[in-house]
N, C-alpha and C positions, 0 to 999 in steps of 0.2 A: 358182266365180267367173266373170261372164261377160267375155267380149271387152272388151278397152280396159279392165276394172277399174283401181282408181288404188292402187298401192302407197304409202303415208303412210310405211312405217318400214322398214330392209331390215337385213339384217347379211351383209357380205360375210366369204367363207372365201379369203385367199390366200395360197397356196401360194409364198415369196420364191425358190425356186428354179425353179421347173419354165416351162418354155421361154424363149423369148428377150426379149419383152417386157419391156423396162425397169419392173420393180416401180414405179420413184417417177414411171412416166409412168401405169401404172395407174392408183396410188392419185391423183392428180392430176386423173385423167379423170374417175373417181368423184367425187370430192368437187366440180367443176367441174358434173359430171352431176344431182348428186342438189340442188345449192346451187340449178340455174339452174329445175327443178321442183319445188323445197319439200321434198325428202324427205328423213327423217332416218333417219340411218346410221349403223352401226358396221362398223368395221373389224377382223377375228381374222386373227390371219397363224399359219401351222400352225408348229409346231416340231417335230412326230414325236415330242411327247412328251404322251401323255392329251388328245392333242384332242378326240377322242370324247366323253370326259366332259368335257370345260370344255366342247365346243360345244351339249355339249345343254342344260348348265348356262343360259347364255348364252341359248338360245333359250327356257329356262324365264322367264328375268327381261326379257329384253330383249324378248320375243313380237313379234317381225319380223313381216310383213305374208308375206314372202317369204325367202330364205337363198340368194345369189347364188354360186355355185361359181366362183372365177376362176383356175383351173389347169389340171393333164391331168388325166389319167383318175382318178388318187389321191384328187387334190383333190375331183373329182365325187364318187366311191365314197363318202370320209369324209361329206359333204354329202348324200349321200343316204340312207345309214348312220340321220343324226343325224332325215328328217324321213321317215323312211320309217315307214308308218300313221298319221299326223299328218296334219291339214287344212294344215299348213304345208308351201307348194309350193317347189321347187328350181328356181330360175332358172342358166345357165351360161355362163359365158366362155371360151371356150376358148382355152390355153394352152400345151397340152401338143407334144407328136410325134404321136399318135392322136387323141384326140380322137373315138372314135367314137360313143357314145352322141349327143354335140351333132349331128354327123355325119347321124343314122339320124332325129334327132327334129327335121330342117330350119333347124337354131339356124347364122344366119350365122359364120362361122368369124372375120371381123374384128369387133377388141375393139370398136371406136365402135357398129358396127352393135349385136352381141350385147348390150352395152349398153342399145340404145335398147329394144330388148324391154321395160323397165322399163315403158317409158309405154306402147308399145302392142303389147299378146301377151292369148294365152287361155289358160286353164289345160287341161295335160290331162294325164290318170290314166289310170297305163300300169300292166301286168303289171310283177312281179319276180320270181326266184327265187333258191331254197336251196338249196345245193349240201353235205350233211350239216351245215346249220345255217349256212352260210355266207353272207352276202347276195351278188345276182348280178344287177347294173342291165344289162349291157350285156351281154357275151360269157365265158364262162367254157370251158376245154380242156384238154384231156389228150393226149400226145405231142409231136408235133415243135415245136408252138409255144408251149407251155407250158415247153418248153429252151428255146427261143430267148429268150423272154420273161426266164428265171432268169438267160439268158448275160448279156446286155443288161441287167438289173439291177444288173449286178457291172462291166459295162465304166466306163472313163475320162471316154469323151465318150460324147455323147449325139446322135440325130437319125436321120431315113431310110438314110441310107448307115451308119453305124453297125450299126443293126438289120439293112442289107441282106448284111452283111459276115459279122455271125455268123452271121445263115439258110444261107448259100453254106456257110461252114467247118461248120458242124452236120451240114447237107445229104450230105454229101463220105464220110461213115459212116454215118449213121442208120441203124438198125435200130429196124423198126416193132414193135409192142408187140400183145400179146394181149387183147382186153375181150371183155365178152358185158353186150350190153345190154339190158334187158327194160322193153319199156314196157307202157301198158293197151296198144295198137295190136298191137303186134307185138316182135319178137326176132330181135336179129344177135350171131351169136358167129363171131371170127374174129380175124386182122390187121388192123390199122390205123395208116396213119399219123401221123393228128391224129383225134381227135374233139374236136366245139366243140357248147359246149349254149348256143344262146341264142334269145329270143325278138325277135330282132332280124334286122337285114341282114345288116352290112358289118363287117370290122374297120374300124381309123384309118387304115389302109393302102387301103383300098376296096375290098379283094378282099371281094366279095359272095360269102360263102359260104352267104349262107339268103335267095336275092333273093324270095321270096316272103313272107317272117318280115312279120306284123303284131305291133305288141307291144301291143297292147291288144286281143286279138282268146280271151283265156284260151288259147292254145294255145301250145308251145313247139316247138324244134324239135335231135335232134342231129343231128348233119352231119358225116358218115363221109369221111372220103377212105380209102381201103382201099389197099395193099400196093399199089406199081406200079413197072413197069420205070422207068430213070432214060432210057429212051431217049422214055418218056410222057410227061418232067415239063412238057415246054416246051408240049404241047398241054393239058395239065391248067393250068395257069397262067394260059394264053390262056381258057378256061374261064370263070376263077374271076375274072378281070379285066373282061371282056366277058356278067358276069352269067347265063352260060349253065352252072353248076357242072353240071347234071341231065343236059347231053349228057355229060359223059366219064364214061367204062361202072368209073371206080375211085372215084366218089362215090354218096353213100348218104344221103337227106335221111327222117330218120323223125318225125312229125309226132304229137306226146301232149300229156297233162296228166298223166303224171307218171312217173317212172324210174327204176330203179335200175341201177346201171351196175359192173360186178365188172372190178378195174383188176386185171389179176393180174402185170404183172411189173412195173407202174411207179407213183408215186404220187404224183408231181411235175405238179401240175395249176397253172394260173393264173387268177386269176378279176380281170377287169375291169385287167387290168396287173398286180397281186398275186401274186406267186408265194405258192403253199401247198400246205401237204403233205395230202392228204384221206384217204389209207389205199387199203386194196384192196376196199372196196365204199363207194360215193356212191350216196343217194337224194335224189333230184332233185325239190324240190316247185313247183308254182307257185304264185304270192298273186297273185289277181285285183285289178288298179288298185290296186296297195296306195301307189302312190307319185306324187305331182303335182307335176307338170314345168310350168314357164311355154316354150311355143314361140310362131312366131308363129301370128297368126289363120288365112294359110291352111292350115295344119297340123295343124288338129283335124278333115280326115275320114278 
């Protein structure tokens, strides 16, 4: 679909909990948005029960032009889930506390703005992978932030200081974990205290942990922080902040098209905000452009 295409019919996915945005000012926007340029729309709100199957349903009958994600990272994940290998592009609003995929793919962070993408964006078709079968749009990991992730799923409140609160408390004990990874490229076996497989940048949080990650480029990337003094952490941080992860001598960027990765004490991984349980071996595939995203126009090179 080229630049400026005209979307005739959309179906938005929203998430009635996930971040702050008043829901009835969303749906307000939209329907304000889609009246003032003719388009016609429907509205699915998730309830975490068989969305998957109603939304595919849905996009069986209703065949949307496009399927507009207006949440966090879940709300994306299901949404991309539903048109992933389909000619049917994933447009997104983002919602959430992270927010990274929008993030990494240029998509303005305010709802008006993100929005107007409708009338003018380009389409474009990115890598995704499988994490033992598992779909993986944005960042998927093993160890320290893959706890953090599970803490934070199960807290009260929600947002940055929240997530920052249990990272500290987690941090305070962690004990790093044993992997051996095997790519076509090469092979690390050792300690580590996060690995993160993605073919991406940045987490929601910004820490650039793969500042050189294209995701339409067929290549993927894990990214090692390995065992380090806690007296290191504050110059690894500044690192990971300041897009420089490749200077500190306790990170490890390995660069393949495809992985297997043997988790031997731990098996509590998170994929795109998801906590899940993958076992003590994960093979890691990737699927060339399997997935099209509306970004803006200058964002297709």
């Amino acid at each position: 679909m080229p630049a400026n295409a005209s979307f005739h019919k959309l179906l938005f996915i929203i998430n009635p909990i996930s971040g702050d945005v008043d829901k009835g000012d969303l749906v307000k926007a939209i329907s304000d948005y889609c009246h003032q340029h003719q388009i016609k729309y429907k509205v699915y709100k998730t309830t975490g029960e068989g969305d998957f199957t109603k939304l595919k349903q849905q996009v069986r009958t209703y065949e949307p032009d496009a399927i507009i994600a207006a949440g966090g990272d879940g709300t994306v994940g299901l949404a991309a889930k539903v048109v992933n290998h389909t000619s049917t592009p994933l447009g997104i609003i983002p919602l959430g506390s992270g927010n990274g995929l929008s993030k990494d793919l240029g998509i303005p962070q305010n709802m008006e703005e993100a929005l107007a993408l409708v009338s003018n964006h380009t389409i474009k078709a990115i890598d995704t992978l499988e994490l033992n079968g598992h779909p993986c749009f944005h960042i998927g990991d093993l160890g320290f932030n893959a706890l953090v992730v599970a803490r934070y799923s199960e807290a009260e409140s929600r947002g940055p200081q929240t997530y920052a609160l249990i990272a500290f408390q987690e941090y305070l004990n962690y004990e790093c974990h044993q992997y051996r990874v095997e790519t076509d490229q090469e092979t690390f076996e050792g300690e580590a205290f996060m690995l993160t497989i993605t073919n991406s940048n940045a987490f929601g949080s910004n820490v650039k942990i793969n500042p050189h990650g294209i995701i339409d480029d067929g290549i993927f990337e894990i990214c090692l922080i390995e065992s380090f003094p806690k007296m290191a952490a504050f110059k690894l941080m500044y690192n990971l902040y300041t897009e420089t992860p490749e200077e500190s001598e306790y990170t490890r960027i390995l660069s393949c098209k495809s992985a297997t990765i043997y988790n031997y004490t731990d098996t509590l991984a998170q994929i795109d905000g998801e906590v899940v349980e993958l076992g003590k071996k994960i093979d890691v595939k990737l699927l060339p452009k399997s997935l099209r995203v509306v970004v803006p126009v200058e964002q297709t090179n």
